[in-house]
DOTOR-912537 format. One line per field, with one value per residue (C-alpha): residue number from 1; residue in one letter; chain; x, y, z. Coordinates in nm, 4 decimals. Layout:
<nodes>
num c(NUM|...)
residuo c(A|...)
cadena c(A|...)
u c(X|...)
v c(Y|...)
w c(Z|...)
</nodes>
This chain:
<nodes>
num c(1|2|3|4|5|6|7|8|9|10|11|12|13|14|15|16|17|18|19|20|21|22|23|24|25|26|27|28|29|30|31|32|33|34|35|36|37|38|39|40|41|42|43|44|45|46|47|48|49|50|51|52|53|54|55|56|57|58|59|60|61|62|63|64|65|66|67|68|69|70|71|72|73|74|75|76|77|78|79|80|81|82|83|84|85|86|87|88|89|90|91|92|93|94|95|96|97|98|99|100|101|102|103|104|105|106|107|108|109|110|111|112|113|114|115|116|117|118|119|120|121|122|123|124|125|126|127|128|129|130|131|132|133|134|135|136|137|138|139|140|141|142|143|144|145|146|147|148|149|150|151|152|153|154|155|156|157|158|159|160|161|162|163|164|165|166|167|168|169|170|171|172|173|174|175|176|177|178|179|180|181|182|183|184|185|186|187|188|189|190|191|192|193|194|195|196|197|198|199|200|201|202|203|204|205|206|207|208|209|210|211|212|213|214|215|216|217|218|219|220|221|222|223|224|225|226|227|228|229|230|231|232|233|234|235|236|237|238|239|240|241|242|243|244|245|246|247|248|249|250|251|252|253|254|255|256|257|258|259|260|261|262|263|264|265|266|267|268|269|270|271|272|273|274|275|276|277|278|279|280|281|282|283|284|285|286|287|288|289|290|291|292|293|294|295|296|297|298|299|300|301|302|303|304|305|306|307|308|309|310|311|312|313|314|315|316|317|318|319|320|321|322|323|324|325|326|327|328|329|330|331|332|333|334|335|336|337|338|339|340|341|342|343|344|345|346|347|348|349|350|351|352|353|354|355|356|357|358|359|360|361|362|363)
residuo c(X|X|X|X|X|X|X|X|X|X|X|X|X|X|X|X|X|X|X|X|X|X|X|X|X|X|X|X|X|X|X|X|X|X|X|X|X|X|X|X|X|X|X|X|X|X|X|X|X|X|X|X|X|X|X|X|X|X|X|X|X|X|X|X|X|X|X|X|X|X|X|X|X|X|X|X|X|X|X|X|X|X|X|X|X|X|X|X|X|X|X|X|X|X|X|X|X|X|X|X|X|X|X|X|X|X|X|X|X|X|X|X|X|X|X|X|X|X|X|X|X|X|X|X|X|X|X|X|X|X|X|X|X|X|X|X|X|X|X|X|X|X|X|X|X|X|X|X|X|X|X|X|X|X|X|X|X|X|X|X|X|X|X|X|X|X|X|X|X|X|X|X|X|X|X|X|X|X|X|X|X|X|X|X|X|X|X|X|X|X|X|X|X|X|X|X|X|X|X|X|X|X|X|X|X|X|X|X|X|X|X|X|X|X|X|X|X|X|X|X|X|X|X|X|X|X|X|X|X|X|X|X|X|X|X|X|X|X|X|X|X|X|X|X|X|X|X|X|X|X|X|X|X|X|X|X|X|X|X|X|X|X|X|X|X|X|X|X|X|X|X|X|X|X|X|X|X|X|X|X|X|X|X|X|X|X|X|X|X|X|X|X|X|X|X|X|X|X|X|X|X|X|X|X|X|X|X|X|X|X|X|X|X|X|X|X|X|X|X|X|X|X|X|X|X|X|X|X|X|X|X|X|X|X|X|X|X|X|X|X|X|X|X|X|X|X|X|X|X|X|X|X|X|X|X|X|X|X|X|X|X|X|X)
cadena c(A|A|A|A|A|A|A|A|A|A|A|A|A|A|A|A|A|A|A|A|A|A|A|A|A|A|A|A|A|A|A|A|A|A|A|A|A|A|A|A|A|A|A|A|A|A|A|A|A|A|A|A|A|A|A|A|A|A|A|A|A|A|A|A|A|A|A|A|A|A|A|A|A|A|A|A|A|A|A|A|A|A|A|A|A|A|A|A|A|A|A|A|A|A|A|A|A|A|A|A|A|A|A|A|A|A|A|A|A|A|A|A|A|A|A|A|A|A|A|A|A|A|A|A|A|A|A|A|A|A|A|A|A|A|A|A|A|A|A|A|A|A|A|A|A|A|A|A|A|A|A|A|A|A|A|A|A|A|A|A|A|A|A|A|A|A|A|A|A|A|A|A|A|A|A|A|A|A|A|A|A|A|A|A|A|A|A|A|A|A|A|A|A|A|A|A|A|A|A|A|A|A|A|A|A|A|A|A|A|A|A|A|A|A|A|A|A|A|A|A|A|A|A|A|A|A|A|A|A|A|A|A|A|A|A|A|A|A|A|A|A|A|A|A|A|A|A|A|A|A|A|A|A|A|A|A|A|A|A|A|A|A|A|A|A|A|A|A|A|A|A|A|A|A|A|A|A|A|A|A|A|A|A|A|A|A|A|A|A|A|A|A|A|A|A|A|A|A|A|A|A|A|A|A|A|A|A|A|A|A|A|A|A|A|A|A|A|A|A|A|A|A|A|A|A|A|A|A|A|A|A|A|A|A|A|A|A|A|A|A|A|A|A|A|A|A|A|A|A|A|A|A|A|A|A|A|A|A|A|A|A|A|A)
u c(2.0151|2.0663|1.8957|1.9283|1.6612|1.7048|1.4516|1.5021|1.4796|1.1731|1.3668|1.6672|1.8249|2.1780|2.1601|2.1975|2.2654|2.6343|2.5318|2.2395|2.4957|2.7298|2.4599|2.3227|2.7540|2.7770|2.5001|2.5826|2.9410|2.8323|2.5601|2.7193|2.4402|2.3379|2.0501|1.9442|1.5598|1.5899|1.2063|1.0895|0.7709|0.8628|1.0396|0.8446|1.1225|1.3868|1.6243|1.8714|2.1388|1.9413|1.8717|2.2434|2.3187|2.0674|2.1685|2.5562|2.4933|2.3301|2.5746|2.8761|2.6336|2.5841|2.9647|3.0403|2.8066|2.5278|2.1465|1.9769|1.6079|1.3604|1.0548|0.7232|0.8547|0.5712|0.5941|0.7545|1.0796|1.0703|1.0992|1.3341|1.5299|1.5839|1.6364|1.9640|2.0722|2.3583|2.2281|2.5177|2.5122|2.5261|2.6270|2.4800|2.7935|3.0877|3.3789|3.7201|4.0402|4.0978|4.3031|4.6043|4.4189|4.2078|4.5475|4.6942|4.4200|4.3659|4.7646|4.6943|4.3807|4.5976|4.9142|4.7197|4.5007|4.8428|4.9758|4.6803|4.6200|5.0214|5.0196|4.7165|4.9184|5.2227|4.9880|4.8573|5.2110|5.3764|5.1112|5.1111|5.4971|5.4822|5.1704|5.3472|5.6280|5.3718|5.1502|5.3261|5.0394|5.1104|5.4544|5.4979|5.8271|6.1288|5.9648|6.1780|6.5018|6.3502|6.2829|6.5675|6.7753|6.5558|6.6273|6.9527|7.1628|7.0856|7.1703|7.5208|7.6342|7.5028|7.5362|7.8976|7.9498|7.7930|7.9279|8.2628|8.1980|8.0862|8.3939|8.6423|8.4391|8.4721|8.8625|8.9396|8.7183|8.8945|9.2173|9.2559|9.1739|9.3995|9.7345|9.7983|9.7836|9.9865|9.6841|9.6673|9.5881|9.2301|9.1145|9.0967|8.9055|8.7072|8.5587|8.5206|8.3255|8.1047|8.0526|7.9633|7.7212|7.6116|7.6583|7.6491|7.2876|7.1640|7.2851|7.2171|6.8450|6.7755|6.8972|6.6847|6.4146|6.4761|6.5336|6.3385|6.0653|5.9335|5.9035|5.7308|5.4807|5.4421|5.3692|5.1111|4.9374|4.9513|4.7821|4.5201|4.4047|4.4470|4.1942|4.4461|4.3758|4.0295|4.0516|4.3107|4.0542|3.7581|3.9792|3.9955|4.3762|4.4924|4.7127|4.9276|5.0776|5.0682|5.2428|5.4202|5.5505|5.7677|5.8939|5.9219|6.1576|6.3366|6.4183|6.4937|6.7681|6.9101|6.9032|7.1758|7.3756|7.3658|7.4582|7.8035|7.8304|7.8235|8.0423|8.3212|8.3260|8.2875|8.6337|8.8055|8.7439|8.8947|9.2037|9.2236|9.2724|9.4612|9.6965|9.7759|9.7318|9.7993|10.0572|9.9308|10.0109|9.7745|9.8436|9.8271|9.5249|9.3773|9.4760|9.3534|8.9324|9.0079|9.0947|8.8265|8.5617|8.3178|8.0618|7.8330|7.9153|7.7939|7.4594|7.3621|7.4225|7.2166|6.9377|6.8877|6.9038|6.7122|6.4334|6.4935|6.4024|6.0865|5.9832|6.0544|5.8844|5.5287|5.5585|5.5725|5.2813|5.0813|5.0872|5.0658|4.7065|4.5403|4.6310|4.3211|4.3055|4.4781|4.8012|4.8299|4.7599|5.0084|5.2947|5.1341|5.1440|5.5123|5.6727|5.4824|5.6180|5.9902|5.9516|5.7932|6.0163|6.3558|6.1385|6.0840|6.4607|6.5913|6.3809|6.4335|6.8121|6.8000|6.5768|6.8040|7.1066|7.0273|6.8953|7.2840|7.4404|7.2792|7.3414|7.6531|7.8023|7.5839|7.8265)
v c(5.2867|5.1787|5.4323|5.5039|5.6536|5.7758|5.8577|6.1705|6.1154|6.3197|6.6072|6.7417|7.0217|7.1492|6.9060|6.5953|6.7407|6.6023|6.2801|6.3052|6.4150|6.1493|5.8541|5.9775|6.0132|5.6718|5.5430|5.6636|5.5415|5.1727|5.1792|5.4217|5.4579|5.6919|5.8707|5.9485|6.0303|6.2236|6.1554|6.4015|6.1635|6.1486|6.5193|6.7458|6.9654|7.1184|7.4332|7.6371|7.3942|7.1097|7.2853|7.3431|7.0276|6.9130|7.1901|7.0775|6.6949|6.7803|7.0095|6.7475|6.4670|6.6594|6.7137|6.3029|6.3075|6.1802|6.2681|6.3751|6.4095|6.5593|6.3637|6.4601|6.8135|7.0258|7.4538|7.4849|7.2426|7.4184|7.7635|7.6471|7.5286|7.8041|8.0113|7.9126|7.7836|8.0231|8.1089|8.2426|8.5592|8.6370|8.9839|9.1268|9.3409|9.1711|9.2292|9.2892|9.4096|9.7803|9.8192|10.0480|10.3629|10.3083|10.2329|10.5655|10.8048|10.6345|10.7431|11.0813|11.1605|10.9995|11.2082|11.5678|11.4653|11.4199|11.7250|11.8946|11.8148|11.8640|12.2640|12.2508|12.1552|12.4047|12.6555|12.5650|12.4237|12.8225|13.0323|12.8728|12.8891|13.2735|13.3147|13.0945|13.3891|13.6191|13.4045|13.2450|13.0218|12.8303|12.7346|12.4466|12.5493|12.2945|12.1325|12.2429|12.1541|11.8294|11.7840|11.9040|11.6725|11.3809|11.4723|11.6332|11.5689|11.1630|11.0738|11.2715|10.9065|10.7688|11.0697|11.0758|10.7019|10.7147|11.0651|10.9201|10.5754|10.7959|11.0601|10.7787|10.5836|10.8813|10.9219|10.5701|10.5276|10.8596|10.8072|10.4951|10.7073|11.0474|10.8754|10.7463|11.0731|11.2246|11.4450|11.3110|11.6289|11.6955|11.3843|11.6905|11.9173|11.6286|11.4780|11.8928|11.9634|11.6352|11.6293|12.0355|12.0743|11.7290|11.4197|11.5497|11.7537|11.4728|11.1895|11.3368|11.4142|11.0528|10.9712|11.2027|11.0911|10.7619|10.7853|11.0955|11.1515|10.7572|10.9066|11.1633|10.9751|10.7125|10.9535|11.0914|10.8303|10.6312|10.9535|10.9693|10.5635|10.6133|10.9251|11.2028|11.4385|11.3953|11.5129|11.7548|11.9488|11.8657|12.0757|12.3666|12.2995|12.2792|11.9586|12.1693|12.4467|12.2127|11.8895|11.9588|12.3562|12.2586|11.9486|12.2009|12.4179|12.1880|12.0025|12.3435|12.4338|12.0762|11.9297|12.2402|12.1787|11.8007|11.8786|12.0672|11.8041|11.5754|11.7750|11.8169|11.4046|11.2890|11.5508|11.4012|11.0377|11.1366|11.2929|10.9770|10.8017|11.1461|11.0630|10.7100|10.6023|10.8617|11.0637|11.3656|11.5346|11.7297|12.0721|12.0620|11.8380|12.1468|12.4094|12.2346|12.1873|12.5723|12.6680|12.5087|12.5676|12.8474|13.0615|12.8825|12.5211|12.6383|12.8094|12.5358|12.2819|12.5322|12.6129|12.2132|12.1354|12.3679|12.2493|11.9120|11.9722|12.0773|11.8089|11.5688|11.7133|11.7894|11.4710|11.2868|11.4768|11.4465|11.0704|11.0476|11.3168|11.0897|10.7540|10.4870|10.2130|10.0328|9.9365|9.8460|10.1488|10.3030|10.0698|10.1739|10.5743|10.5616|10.3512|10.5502|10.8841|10.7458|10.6377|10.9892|11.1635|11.0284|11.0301|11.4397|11.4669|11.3588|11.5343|11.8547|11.7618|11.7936|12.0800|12.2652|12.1359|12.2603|12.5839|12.6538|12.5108|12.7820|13.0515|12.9588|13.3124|13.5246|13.3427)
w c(10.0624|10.3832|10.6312|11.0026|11.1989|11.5420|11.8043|12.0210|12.4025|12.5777|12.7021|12.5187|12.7683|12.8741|13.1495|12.9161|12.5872|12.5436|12.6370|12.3422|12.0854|12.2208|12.1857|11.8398|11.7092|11.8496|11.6849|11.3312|11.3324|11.4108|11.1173|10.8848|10.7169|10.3902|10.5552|10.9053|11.0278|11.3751|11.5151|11.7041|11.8774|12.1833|12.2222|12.4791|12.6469|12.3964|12.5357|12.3449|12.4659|12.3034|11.9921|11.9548|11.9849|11.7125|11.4702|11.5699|11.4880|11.1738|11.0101|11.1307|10.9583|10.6720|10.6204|10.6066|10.2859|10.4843|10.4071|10.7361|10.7614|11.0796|11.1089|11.3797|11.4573|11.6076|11.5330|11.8915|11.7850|11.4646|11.6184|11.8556|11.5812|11.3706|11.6263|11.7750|11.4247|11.2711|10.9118|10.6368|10.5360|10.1737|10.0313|9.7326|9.6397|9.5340|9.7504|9.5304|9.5951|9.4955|9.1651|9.0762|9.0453|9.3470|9.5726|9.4131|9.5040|9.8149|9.8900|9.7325|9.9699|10.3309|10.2168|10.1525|10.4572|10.6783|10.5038|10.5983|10.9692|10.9671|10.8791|11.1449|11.3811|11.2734|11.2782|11.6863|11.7896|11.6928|11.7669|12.1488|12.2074|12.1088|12.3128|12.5928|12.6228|12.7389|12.9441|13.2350|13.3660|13.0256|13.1038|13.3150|13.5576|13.4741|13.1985|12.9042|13.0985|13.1847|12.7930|12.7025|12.9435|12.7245|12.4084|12.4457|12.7466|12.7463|12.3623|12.3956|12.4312|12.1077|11.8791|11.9838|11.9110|11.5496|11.4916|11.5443|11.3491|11.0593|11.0547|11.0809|10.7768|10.5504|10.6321|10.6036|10.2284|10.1196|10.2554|10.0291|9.7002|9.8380|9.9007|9.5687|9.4173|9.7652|9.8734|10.2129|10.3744|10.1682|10.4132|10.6384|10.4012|10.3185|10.7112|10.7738|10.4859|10.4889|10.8606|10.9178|10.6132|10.5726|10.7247|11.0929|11.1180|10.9480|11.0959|11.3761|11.3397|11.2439|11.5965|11.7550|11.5499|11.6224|11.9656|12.0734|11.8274|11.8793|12.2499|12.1949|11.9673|12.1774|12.4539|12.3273|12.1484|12.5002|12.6622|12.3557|12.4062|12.7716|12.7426|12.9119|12.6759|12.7254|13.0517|12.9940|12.7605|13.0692|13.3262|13.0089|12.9618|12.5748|12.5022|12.2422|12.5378|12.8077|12.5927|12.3069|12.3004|12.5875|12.3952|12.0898|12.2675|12.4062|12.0534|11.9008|12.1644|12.1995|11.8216|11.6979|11.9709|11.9260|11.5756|11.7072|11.8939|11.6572|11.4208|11.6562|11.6934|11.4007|11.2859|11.5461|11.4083|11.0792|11.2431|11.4215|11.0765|10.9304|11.2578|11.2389|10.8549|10.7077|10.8825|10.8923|11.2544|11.4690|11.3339|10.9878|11.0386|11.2756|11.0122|10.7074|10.8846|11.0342|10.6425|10.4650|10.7096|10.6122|10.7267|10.4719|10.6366|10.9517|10.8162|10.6589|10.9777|11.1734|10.9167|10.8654|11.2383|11.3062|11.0342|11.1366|11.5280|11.3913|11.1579|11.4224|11.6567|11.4475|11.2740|11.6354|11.7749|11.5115|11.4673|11.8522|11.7873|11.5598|11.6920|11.6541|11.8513|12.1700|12.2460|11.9078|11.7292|11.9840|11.8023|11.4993|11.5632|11.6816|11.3905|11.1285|11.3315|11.2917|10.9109|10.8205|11.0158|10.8605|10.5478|10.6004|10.7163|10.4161|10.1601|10.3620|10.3771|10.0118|9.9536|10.1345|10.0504|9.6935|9.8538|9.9695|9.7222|9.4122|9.6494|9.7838|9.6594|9.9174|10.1788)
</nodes>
C-alpha cells in the first residue's frame, strides 16, 4: 500500500493556512497514495484557522477513499483539534412523517382553535362598535368615510365590470335554451332572480374579499411584525376600537350597497342581450324584473351582504392578529385571510340560501 506521509510546517495559523492546505492538496494529488501520516514533529503554533484547515483536509481526504492517519500530536493539538472540528449529531428518536390520523386531528385542533380565537374576536370586535357609539374619544373623526371610500367607493369600477360580465353570461347561456321553446322574456325573470338573491351579494363579496379583506389583513399583520400594536397597547389604546370597528362599519354600510350596485349592473347586462339577441324591447324587459322581483329577493341580498361584510372583515383581522413571522408570514396571513374568507362566503351563501328558501312563505 503505497503510503504518503506529510510533515506539518512549525506554525499552522490564519496567516498561512491556505497556503498549508494548498501544499498538503498538492502533494497528495502527485502521489495519490492509499494512506497519508500528517506528523505533527515539528508543529508548535496551531490557531483555530489552522485547525480548520487540518480538520478540512482530512474530511476532503477521507472522502477520495483515502486512509489518513495523525502521528506526534501533543494534548494541546489534540484539544485544538476537537475543538473547532464539527461533530454530527445523532438523534435518539426517530423522526417520521405524521400519518392519516395524526394530519386529521392536527386539522381538527387548527380549525376549532381558529374557530375559537374567531368568536373571540366577534365577541371584542361588537362589543367595541356599540361601546364606540357612546364614547366619542374612541372614534377616530373621518375614519369610517375614509374606509368606506376603500372598500366601497374605489371597487365601484370592478364590481360593475364583473357584475355586468356575469348578468350578460347568464342571458346569453339561457337565452340559447329559452328561444327554442319561444320563452324569450323569462331571460328577464331569470338575470333578476339570479342576480338579486344570488349571484350578485356573492359575487360581490368575493371581490371585496379579494380586494379589500387581503388589505385589511395585510394591514394588520404588517403592523403586528412591525410591532404597532405593541405600542398601540404601551400608550393604553386597544387595537380592536382604534383599527378594525371603523373598518367594520365601514364594510357593513358599503358591502349592501355594493351589492345594489352590483344588482342593478349585472340586470342591465342581460337586457343588453334581452335587447339585441333576443328582441325583447326595454319595457317588457323592465316590467318582467319589476314583476318577478320580490320582497324575499331583496331580504335575502341584504341578510347575506350583510353576513358577508362581516365574515370578511373578522376573518381578515384575525389572520392579520395572529400573524408569525416577517414579511413572509405577512404573505402568509393575507392569502390564508382571502381563501377562508371566500371559503366562509360560500358556506354562509348556502346556509342561508336554504334558510330562505324553507321559509320562503313568511315573504
Amino acid at each position: 500500500m503505497k503510503e504518503l506521509v506529510l510533515t506539518l510546517p512549525k506554525n499552522i495559523t490564519f496567516e498561512n493556512a491556505s497556503q498549508v492546505d494548498a501544499d498538503l492538496s498538492r502533494s497528495v494529488k502527485s502521489n495519490k497514495p492509499r494512506r497519508v501520516i500528517l506528523d505533527f514533529r515539528n508543529v508548535s503554533l496551531l490557531d483555530s484557522a489552522g485547525a480548520a484547515i487540518v480538520n478540512s483536509f482530512s474530511e476532503r481526504i477521507k472522502t477520495q477513499g483515502i486512509e489518513i492517519f495523525k502521528n506526534n500530536t501533543t494534548p494541546e493539538h489534540e484539544h485544538t483539534l476537537n475543538l473547532f472540528t464539527v461533530h454530527p449529531t445523532t438523534s435518539e428518536f426517530e423522526i417520521r412523517d405524521p400519518g392519516a390520523f395524526e394530519t386529521l386531528g392536527e386539522s381538527v385542533y387548527t380549525f376549532y382553535d381558529f374557530l375559537k380565537n374567531g368568536v373571540f374576536l366577534l365577541a371584542d370586535v361588537f362589543y367595541w362598535t356599540i361601546v364606540a357609539f357612546f364614547r366619542k374619544k374612541l372614534r377616530r373623526r373621518g375614519e369610517v368615510i375614509h374606509q368606506s371610500v376603500l372598500i366601497g367607493v374605489n371597487a365601484l369600477p370592478i364590481i360593475a365590470l364583473i357584475a355586468f360580465l356575469i348578468g350578460f353570461i347568464l342571458a346569453l347561456q339561457s337565452a340559447v335554451q329559452l328561444r327554442q321553446f319561444g320563452a324569450n322574456i323569462y331571460v328577464a325573470d331569470l338575470v333578476a332572480v339570479a342576480m338579486v338573491s344570488e349571484m350578485g351579494p356573492l359575487i360581490t363579496a368575493i371581490m371585496v374579499a379579494g380586494r379589500s379583506g387581503s388589505a385589511i389583513a395585510a394591514e394588520i399583520a404588517s403592523m403586528v411584525v412591525s410591532e404597532e400594536i405593541d405600542s398601540l397597547k404601551v400608550m393604553g389604546i386597544d387595537p380592536i376600537p382604534y383599527l378594525i370597528v371603523p373598518k367594520l362599519l365601514a364594510i357593513i354600510m358599503t358591502l349592501p350597497m355594493l351589492t345594489l350596485f352590483a344588482n342593478i349592473i349585472g340586470i342591465i347586462g342581460g337586457m343588453v342581450i334581452g335587447i339585441t339577441y333576443l328582441d325583447i324591447d326595454i319595457i317588457p324587459f323592465y316590467n318582467a324584473v319589476v314583476s318577478v322581483l320580490r320582497y324575499k329577493e331583496f331580504i335575502t341580498a341584504f341578510v347575506k351582504s350583510l353576513t358577508f361584510a362581516v365574515i370578511i372583515l373578522l376573518t381578515g383581522a384575525h389572520f392579520g392578529l395572529r400573524v408569525k413571522g416577517g414579511a413572509e408570514g405577512v404573505g402568509r396571513a393575507t392569502t390564508a385571510s382571502v381563501v377562508f374568507s371566500i371559503f366562509l362566503v360560500i358556506v354562509a351563501d348556502s346556509i342561508i340560501g336554504l334558510v330562505f328558501y324553507f321559509g320562503g312563505s313568511t315573504f
